[in-house]
Backbone of each chain as ProteinMPNN parsed JSONL, in Angstrom:
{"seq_chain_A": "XXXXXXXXXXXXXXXXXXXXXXXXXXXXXXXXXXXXXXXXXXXXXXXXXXXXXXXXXXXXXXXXXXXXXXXXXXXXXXXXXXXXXXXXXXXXXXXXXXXXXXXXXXXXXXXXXXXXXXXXXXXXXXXXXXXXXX", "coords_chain_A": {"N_chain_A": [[62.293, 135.703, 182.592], [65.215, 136.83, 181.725], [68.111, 138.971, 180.783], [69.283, 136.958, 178.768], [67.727, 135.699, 177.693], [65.075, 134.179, 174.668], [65.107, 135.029, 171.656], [62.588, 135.173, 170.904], [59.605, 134.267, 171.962], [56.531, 132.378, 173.158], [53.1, 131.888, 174.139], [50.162, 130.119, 174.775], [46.177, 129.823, 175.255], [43.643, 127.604, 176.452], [40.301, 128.24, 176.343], [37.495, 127.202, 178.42], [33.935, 127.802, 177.727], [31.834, 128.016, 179.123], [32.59, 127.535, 180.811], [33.87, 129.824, 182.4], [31.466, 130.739, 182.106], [30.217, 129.49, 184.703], [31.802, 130.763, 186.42], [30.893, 133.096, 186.848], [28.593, 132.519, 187.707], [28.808, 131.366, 190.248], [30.244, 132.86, 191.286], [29.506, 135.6, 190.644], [29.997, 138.949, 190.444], [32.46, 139.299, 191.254], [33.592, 137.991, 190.577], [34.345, 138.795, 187.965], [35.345, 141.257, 188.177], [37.745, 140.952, 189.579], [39.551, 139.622, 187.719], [39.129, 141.034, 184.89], [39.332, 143.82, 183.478], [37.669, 147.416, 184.029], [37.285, 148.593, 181.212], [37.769, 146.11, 179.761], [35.442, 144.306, 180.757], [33.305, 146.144, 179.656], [33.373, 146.192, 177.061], [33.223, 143.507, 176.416], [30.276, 143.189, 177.212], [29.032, 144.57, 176.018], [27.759, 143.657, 173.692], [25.737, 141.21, 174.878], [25.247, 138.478, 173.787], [27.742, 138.129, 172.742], [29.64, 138.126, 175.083], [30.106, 135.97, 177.145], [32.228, 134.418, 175.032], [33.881, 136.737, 174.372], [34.733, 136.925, 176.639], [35.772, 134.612, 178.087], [37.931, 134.706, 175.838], [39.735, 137.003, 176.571], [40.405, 136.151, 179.012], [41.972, 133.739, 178.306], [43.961, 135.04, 176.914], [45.272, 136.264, 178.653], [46.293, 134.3, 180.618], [47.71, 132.892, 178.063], [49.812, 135.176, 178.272], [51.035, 135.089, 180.685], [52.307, 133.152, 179.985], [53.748, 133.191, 177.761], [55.987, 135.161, 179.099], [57.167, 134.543, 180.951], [55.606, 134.838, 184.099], [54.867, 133.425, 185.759], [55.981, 133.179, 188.394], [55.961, 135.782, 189.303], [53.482, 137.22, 190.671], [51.712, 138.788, 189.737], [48.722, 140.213, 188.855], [45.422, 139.395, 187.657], [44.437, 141.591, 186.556], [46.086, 143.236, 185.869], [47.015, 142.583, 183.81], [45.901, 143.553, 180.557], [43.877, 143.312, 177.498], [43.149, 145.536, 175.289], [41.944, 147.333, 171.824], [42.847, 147.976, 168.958], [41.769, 150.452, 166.666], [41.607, 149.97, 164.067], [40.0, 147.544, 165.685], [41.502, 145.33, 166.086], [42.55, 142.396, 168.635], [44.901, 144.188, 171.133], [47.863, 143.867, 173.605], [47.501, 145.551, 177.009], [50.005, 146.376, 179.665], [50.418, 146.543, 182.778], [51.221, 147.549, 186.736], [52.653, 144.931, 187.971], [53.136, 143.161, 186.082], [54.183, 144.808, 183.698], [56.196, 145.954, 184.954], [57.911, 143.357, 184.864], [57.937, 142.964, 182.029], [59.221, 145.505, 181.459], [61.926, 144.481, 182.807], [62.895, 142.892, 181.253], [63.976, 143.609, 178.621], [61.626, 144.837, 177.532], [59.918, 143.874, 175.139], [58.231, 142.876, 172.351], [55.098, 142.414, 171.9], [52.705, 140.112, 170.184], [49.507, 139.607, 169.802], [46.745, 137.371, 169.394], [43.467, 136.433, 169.016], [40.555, 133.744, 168.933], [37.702, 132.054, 168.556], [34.928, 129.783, 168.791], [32.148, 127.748, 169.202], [32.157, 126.063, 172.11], [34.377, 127.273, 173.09], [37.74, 129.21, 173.737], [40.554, 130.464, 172.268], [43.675, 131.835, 172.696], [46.819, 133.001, 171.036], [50.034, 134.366, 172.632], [52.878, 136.022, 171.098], [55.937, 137.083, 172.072], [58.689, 139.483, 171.739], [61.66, 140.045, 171.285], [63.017, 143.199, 171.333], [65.048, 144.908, 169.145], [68.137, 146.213, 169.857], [70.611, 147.961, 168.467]], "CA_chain_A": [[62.837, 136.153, 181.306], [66.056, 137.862, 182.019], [69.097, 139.418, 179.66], [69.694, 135.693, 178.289], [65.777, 135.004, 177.302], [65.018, 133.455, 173.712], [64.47, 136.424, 171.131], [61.018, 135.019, 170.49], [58.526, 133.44, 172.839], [55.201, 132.061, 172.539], [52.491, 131.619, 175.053], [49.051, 129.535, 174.176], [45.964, 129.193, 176.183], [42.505, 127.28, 175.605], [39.497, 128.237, 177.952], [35.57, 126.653, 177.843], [33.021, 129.066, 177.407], [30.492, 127.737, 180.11], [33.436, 127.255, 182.725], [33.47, 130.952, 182.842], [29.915, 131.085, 182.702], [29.644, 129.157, 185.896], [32.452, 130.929, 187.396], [30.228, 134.095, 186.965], [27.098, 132.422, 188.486], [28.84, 131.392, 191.464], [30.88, 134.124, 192.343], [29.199, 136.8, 190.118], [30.743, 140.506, 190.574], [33.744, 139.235, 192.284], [35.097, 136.963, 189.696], [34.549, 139.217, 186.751], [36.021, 142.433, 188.701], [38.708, 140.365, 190.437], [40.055, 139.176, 186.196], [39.015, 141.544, 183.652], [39.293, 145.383, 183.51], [36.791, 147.981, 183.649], [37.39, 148.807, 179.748], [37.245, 144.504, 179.43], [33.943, 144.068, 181.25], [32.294, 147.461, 179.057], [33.372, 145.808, 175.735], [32.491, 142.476, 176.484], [29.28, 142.983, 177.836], [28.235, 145.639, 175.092], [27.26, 142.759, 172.955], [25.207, 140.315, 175.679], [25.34, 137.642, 173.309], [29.151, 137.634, 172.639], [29.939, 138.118, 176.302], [31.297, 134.906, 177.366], [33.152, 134.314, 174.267], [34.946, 137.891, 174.591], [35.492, 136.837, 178.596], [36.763, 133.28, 177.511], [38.86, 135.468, 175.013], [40.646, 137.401, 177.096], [40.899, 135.559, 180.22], [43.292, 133.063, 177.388], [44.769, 136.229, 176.357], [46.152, 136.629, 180.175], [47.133, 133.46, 180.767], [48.803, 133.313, 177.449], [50.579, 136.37, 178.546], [52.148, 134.393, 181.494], [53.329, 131.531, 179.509], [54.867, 134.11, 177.051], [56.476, 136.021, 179.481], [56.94, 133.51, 182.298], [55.306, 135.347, 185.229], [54.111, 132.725, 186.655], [55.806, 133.601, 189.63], [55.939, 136.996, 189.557], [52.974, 138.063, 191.573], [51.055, 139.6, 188.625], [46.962, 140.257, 189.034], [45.003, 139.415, 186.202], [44.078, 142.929, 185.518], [47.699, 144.324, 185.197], [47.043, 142.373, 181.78], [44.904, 144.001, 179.322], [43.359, 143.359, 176.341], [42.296, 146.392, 174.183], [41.82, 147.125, 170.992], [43.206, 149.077, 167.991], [41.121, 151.383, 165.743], [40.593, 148.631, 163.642], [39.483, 146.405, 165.991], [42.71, 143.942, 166.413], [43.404, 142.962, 170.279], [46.07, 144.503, 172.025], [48.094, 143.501, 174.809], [48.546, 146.696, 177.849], [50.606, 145.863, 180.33], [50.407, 147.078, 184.056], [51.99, 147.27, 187.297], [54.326, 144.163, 188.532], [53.109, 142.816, 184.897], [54.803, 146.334, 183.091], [57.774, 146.164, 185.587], [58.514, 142.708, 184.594], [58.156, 143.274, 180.636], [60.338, 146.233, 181.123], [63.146, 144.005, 182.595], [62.853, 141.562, 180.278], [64.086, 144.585, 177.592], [60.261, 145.834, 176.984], [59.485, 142.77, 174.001], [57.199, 143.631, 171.108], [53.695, 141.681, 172.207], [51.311, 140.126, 169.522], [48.253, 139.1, 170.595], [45.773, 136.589, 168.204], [42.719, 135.652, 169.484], [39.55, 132.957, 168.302], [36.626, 131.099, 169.635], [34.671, 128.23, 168.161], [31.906, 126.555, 170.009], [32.282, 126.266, 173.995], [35.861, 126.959, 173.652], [38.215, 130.519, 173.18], [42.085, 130.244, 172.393], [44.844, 132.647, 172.593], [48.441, 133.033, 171.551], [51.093, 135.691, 172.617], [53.816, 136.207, 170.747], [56.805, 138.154, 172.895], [59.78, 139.205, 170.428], [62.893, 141.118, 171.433], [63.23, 144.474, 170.367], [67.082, 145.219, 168.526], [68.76, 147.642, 170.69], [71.777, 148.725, 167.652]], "C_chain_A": [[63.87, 137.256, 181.557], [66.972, 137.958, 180.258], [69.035, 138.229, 178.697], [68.619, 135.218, 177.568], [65.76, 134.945, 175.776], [64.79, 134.881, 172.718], [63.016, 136.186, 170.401], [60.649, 133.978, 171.557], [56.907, 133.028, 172.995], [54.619, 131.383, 174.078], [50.801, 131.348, 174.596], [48.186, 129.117, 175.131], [44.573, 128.819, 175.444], [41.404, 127.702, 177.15], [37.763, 128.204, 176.833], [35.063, 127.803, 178.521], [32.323, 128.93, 178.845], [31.279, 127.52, 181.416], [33.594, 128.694, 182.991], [32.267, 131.401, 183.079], [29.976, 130.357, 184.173], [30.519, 129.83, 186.568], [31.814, 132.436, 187.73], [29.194, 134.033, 187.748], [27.192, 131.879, 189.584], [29.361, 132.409, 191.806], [30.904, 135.818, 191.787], [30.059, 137.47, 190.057], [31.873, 139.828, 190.498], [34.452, 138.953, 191.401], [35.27, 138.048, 188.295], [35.363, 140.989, 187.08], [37.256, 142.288, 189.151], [39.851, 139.994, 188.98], [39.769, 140.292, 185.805], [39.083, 143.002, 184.708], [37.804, 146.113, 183.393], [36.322, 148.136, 182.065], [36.945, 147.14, 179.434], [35.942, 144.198, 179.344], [33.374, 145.19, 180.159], [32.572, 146.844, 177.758], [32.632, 144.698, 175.593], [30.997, 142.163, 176.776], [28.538, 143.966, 176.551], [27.207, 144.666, 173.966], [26.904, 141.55, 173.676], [25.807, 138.95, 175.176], [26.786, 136.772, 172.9], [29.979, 137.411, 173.965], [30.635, 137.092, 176.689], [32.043, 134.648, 176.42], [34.498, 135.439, 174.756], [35.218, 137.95, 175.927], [36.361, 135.733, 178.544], [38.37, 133.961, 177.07], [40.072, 135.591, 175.793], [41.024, 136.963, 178.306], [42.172, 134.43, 179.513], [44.037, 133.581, 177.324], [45.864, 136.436, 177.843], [46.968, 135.819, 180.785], [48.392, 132.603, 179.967], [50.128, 134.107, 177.385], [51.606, 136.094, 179.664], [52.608, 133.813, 181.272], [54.355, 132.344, 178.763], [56.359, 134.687, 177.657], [57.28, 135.497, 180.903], [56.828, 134.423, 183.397], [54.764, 134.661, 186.369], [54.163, 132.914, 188.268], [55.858, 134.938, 190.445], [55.017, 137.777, 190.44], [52.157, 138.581, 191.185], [49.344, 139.488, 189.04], [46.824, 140.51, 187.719], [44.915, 140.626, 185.572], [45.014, 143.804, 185.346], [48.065, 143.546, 183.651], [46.009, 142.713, 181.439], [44.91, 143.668, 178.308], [42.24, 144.717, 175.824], [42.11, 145.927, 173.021], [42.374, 147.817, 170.315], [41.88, 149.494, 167.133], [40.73, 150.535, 164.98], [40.196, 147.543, 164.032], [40.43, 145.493, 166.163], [42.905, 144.12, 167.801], [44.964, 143.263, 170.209], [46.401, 144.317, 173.113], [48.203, 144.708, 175.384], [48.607, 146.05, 179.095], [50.547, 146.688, 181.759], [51.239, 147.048, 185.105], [53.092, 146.094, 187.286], [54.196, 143.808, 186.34], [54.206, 143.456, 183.851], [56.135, 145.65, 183.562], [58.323, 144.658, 185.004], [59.194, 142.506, 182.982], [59.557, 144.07, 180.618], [61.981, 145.728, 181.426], [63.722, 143.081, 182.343], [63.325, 142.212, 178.724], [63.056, 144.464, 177.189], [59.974, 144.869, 175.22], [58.28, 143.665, 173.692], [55.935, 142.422, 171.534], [52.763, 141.61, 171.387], [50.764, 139.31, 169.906], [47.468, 138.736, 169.086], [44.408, 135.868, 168.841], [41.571, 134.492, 168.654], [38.87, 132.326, 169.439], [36.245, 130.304, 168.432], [33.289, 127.098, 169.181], [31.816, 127.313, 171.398], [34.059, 126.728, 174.128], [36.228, 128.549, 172.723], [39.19, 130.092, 173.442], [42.163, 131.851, 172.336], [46.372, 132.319, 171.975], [48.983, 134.781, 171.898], [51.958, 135.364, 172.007], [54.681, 137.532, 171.24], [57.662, 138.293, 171.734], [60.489, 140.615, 170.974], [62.805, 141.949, 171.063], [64.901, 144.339, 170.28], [67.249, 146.626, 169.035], [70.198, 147.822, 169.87], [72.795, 149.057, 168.67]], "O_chain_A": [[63.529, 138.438, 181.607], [66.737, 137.428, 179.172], [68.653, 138.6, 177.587], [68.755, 134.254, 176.814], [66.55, 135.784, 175.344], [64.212, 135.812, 173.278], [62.499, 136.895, 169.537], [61.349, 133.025, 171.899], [56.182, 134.003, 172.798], [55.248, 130.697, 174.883], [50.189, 132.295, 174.103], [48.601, 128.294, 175.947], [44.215, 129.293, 174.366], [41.585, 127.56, 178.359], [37.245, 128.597, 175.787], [35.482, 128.501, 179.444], [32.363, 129.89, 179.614], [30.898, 127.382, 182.579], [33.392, 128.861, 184.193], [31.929, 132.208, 183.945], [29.558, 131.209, 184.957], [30.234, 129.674, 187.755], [32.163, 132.98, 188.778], [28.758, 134.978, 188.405], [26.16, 131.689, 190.228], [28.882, 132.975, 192.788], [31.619, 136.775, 192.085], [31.118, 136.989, 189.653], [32.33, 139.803, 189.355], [35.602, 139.344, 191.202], [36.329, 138.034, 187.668], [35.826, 141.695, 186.184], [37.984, 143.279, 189.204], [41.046, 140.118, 189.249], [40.315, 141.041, 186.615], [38.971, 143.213, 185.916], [36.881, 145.56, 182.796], [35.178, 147.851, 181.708], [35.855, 146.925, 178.903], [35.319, 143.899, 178.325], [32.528, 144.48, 179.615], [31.568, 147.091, 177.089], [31.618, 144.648, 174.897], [30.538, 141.033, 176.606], [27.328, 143.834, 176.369], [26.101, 145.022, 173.56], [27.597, 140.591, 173.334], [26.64, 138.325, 175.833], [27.007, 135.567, 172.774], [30.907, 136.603, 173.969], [31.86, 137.197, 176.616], [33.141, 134.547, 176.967], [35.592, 135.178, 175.257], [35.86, 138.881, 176.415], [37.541, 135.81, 178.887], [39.467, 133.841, 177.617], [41.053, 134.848, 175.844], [42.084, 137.423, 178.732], [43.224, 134.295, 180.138], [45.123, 133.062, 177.583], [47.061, 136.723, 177.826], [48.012, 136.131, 181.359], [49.375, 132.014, 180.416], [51.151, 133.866, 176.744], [52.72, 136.616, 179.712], [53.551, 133.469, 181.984], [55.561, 132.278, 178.997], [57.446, 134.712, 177.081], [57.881, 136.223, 181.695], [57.896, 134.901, 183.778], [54.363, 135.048, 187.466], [53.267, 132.886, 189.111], [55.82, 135.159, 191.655], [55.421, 138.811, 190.973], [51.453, 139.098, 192.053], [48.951, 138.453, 189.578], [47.425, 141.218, 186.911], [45.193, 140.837, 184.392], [44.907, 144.908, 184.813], [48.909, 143.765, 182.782], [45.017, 142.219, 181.974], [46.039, 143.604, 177.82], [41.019, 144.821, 175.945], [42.054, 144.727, 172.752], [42.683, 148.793, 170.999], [40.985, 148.654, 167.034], [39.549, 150.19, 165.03], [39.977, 146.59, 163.284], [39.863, 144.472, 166.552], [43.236, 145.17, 168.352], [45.875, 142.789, 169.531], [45.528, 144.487, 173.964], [48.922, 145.444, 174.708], [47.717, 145.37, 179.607], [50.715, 147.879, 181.495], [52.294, 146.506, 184.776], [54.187, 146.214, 186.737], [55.034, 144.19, 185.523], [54.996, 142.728, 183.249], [56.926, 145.006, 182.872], [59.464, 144.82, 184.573], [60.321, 142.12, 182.674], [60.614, 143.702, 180.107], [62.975, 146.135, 180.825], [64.685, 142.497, 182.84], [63.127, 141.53, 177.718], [63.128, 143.826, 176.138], [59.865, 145.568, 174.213], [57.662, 144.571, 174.251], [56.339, 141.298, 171.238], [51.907, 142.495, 171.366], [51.252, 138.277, 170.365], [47.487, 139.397, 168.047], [44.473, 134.67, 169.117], [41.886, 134.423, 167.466], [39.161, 132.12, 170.617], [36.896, 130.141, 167.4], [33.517, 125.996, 169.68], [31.563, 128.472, 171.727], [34.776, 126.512, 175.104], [35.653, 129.021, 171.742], [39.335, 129.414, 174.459], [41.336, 132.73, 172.097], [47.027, 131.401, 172.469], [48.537, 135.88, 171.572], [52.164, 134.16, 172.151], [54.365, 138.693, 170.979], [57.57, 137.499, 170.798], [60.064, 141.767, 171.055], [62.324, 141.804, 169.938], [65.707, 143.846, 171.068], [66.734, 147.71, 168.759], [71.137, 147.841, 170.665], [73.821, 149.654, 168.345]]}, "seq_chain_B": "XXXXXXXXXXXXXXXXXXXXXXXXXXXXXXXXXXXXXXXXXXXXXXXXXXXXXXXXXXXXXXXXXXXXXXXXXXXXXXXX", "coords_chain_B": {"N_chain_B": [[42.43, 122.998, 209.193], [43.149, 122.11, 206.793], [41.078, 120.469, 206.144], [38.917, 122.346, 205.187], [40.3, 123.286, 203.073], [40.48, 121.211, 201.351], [37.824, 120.552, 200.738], [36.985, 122.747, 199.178], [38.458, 122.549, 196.747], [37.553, 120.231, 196.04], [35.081, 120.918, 195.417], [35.666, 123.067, 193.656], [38.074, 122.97, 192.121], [38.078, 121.081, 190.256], [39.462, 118.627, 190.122], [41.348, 115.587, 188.809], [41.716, 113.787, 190.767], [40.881, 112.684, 193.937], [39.938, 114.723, 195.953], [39.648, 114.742, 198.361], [41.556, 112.639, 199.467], [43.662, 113.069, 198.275], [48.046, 114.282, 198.517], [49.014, 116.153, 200.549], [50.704, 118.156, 200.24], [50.889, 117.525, 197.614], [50.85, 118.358, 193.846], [49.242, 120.335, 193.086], [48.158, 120.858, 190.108], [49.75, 119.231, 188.921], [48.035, 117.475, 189.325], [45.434, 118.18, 188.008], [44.37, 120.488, 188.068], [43.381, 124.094, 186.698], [44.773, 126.879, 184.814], [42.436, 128.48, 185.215], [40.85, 127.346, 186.989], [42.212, 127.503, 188.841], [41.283, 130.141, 189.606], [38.703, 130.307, 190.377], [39.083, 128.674, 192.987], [40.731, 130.114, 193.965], [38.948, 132.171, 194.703], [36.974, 131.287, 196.341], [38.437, 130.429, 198.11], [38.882, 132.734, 199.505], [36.46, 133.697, 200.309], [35.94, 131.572, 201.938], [37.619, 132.192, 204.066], [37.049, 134.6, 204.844], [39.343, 136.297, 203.637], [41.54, 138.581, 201.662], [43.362, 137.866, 198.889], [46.28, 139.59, 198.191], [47.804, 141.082, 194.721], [50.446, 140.544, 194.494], [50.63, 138.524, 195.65], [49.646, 136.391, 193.902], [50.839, 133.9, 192.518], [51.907, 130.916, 190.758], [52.862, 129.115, 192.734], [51.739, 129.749, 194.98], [49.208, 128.454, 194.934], [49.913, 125.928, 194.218], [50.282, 123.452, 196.123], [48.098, 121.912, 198.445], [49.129, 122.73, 200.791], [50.724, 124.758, 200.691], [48.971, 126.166, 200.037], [47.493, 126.899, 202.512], [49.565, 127.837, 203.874], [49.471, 130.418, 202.768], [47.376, 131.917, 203.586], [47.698, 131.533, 205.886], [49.435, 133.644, 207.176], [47.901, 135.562, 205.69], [46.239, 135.568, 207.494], [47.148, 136.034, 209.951], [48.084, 138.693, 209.727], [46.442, 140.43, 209.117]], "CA_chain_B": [[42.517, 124.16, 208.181], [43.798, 121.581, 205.607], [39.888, 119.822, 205.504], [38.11, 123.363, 204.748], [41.046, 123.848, 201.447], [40.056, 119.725, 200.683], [36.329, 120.926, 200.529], [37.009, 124.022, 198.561], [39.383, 122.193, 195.913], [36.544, 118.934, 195.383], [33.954, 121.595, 194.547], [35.925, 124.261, 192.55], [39.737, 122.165, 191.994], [38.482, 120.405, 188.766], [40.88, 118.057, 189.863], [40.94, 114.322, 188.864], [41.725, 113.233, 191.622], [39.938, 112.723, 194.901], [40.76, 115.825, 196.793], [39.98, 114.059, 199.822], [42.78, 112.227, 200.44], [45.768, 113.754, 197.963], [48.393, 114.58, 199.762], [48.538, 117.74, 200.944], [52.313, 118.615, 199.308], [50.717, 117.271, 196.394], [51.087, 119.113, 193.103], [47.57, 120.106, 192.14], [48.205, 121.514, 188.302], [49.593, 117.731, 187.994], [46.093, 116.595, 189.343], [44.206, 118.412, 186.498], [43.624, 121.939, 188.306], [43.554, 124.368, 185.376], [44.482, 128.336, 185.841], [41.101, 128.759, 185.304], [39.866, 126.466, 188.041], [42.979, 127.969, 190.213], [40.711, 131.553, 189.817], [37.963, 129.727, 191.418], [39.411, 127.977, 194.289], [41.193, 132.098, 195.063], [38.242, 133.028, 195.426], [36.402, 130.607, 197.064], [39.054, 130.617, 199.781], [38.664, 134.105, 200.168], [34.917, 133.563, 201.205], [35.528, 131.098, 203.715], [38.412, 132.89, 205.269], [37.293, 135.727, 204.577], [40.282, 137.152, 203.213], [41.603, 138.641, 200.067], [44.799, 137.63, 198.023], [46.875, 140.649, 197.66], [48.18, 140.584, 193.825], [51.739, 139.8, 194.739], [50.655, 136.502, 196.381], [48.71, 135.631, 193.341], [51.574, 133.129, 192.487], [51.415, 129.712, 190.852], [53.673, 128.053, 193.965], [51.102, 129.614, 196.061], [48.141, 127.8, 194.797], [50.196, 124.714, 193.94], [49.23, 122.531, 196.537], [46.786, 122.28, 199.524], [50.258, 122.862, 201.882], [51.203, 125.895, 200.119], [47.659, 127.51, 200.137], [47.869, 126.708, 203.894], [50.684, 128.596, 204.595], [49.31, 132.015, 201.965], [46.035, 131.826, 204.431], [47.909, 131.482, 207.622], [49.824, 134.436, 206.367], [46.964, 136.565, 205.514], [45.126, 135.739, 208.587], [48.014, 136.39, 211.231], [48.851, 139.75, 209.47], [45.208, 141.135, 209.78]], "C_chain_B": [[42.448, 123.656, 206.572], [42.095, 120.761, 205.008], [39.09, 120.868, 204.902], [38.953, 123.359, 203.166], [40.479, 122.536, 200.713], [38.665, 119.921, 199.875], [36.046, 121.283, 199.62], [37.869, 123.327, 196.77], [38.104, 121.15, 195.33], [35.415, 119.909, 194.489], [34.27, 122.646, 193.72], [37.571, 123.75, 191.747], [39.524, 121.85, 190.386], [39.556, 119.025, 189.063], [40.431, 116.54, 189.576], [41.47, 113.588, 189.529], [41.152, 113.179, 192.835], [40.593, 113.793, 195.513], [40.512, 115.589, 198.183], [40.734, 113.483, 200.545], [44.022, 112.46, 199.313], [46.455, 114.338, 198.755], [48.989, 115.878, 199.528], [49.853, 118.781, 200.382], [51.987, 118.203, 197.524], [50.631, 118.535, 194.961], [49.708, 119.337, 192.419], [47.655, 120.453, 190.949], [48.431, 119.871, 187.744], [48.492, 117.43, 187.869], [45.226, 117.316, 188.417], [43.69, 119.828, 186.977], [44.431, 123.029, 187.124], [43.86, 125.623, 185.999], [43.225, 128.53, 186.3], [40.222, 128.45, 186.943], [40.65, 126.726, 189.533], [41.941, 129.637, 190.767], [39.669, 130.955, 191.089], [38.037, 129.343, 192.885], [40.196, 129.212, 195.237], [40.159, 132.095, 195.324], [37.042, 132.488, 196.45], [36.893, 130.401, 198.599], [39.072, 131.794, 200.469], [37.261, 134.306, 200.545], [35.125, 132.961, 202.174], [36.466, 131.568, 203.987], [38.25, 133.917, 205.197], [38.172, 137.08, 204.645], [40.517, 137.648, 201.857], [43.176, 138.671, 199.57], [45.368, 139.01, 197.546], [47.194, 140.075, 195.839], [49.312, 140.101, 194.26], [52.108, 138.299, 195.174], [49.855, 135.608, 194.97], [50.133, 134.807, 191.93], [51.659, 131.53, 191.939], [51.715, 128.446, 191.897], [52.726, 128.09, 195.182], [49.875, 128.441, 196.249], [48.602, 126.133, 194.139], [49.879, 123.543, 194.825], [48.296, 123.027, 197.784], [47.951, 123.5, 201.104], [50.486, 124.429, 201.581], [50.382, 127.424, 199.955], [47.189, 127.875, 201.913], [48.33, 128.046, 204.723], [50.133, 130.208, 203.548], [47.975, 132.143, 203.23], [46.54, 131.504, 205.682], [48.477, 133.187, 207.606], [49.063, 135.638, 206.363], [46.506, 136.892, 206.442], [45.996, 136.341, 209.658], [48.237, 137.503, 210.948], [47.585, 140.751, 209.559], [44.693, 141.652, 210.615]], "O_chain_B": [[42.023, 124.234, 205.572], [41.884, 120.513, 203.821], [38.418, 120.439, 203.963], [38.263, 123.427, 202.149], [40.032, 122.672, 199.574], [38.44, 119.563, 198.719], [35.17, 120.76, 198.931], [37.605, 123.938, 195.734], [37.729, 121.327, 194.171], [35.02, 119.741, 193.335], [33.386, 123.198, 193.065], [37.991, 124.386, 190.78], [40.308, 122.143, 189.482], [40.31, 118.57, 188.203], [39.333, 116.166, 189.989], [41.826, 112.531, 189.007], [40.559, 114.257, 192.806], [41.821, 113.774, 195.596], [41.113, 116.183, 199.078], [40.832, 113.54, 201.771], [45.168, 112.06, 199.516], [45.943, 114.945, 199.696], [49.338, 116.444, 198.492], [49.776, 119.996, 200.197], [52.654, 118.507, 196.535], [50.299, 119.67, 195.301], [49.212, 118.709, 191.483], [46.527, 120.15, 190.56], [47.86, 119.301, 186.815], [47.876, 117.154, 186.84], [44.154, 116.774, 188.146], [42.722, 120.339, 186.413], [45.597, 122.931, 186.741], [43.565, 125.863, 187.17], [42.896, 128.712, 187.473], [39.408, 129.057, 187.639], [40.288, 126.476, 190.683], [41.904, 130.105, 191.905], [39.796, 131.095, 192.306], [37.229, 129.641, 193.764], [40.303, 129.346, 196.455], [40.059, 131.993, 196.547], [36.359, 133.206, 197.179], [36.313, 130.277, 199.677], [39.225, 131.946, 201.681], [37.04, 135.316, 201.214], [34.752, 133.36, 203.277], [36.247, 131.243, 205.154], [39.237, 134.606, 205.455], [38.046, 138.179, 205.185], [39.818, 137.241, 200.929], [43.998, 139.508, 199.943], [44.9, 139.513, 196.525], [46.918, 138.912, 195.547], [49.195, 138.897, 194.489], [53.02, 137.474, 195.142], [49.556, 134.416, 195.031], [50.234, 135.164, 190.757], [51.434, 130.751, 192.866], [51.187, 127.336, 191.971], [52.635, 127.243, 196.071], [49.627, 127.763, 197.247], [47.781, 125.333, 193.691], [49.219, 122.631, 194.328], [47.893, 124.166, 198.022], [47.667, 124.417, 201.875], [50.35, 125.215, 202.518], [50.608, 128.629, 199.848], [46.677, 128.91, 202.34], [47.888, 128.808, 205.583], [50.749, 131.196, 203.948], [48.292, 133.213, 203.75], [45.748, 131.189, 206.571], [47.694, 133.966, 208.151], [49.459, 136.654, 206.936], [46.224, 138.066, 206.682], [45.466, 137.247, 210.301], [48.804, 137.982, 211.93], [47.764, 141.854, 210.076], [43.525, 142.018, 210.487]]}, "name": "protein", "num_of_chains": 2, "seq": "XXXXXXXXXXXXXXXXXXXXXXXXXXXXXXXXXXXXXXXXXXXXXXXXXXXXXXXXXXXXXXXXXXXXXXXXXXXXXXXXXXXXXXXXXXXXXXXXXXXXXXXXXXXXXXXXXXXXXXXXXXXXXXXXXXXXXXXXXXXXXXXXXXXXXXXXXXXXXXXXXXXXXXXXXXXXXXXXXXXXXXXXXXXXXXXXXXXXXXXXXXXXXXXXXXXXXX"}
C-alpha cells in the first residue's frame, strides 16, 4: 500500500472456533503467546467460557488486518497487531512494530475494526481509510 | 529435509491434497492451507527443527510452498 493505494480498503477474515481450540491443545502456551498479546490472552481468558470465541475473534481481526493493509509480505508478527478495546467496549485496532512502520508509510489510514461470532465460527472486517492531508 | 515438511503439512497443512506427493514448488494456500493452518505448520516446524521464525520471516512466500519453507529452515539452521 504505497502513495497510489485506494482511499478505502477492506480486509475480511472467517476463523472456526474448535480449529483454534485444537491449535491450543497441541501446541498449548506456544501458540497462544506466539499470536495474541499479553492484554489479548488477559481479556479473553477473563471469561473461560467466551475464550475461544474472543481468540477466534481476534486472530480474524489480524488476519483481516493483512488483507486490509496488504502485509502479507511484510514480515509482520501476529502480535504487532492488536486488538483492544475502547471504554465502551468497541474493538480497536493497535498497531506495532514492522506492522506500525508499514501503516505509517502507507499515510497512517484511519482503521475500523467490526467483529462477530456465531456458532463454531468468528468473522472480522477491517476497514483502512485514508486520512485528508489539506 | 523435504519428507520431515511433507509429514508436518499432512498433519497440520489442512490441505486437500495429498501432501505426500504435491510438488514441492507447489502453491500450498491453492491446496486449501488456511492462515490459520499456516500458524500451525510455523510452529510445528519449529519443534522438529528446533528453531524459531524470527517475525520478519513470518512471510506468506515463506510458507507458500514445501520449497520455500525449505530454504527459511536451511536459513535458520546455517545461521545458528
Amino acid at each position: 500500500m504505497g502513495p497510489g493505494a485506494p482511499p478505502l480498503s477492506v480486509g475480511i477474515d472467517l476463523v472456526q472456533l474448535s480449529r483454534i481450540q485444537e491449535s491450543m491443545a497441541t501446541f498449548g502456551d506456544r501458540f497462544l503467546r506466539r499470536v495474541f498479546t499479553e492484554g489479548e490472552i488477559a481479556y479473553a481468558t477473563s471469561t473461560p467460557a467466551l475464550a475461544p470465541a474472543r481468540l477466534a475473534a481476534r486472530f480474524a481481526a489480524k488476519e483481516a488486518t493483512v488483507k486490509a493493509l496488504d502485509l502479507a509480505e511484510r514480515g509482520v508478527g501476529w502480535r504487532e497487531i492488536e486488538v483492544t478495546r475502547s471504554p465502551s467496549g468497541a474493538p480497536r485496532l493497535v498497531l506495532h512494530g514492522a506492522a506500525r512502520a508499514a501503516a505509517v508509510e502507507a499515510g497512517d489510514p484511519s482503521l475500523s475494526l467490526s467483529l462477530s461470532h456465531e456458532g463454531d465460527y468468528a468473522t472480522a472486517v477491517v476497514i483502512s481509510a485514508r486520512r485528508e492531508h489539506p | 529435509m523435504i519428507d520431515r515438511i511433507r509429514k508436518i503439512l499432512k498433519e497440520h497443512g489442512r490441505l486437500n491434497k495429498d501432501a505426500a506427493v504435491y510438488p514441492e514448488d507447489g502453491d500450498l494456500y491453492q491446496a486449501g492451507m488456511t492462515s490459520h493452518a499456516s500458524v500451525n505448520v510455523m510452529l510445528a516446524l519449529e519443534g522438529e527443527f528446533d528453531i524459531e521464525f524470527p517475525d520478519h520471516m513470518l512471510k506468506r512466500s515463506v510458507f507458500e510452498s514445501m520449497g520455500s519453507m525449505r530454504d527459511a529452515i536451511t536459513q535458520l539452521t546455517s545461521s545458528s
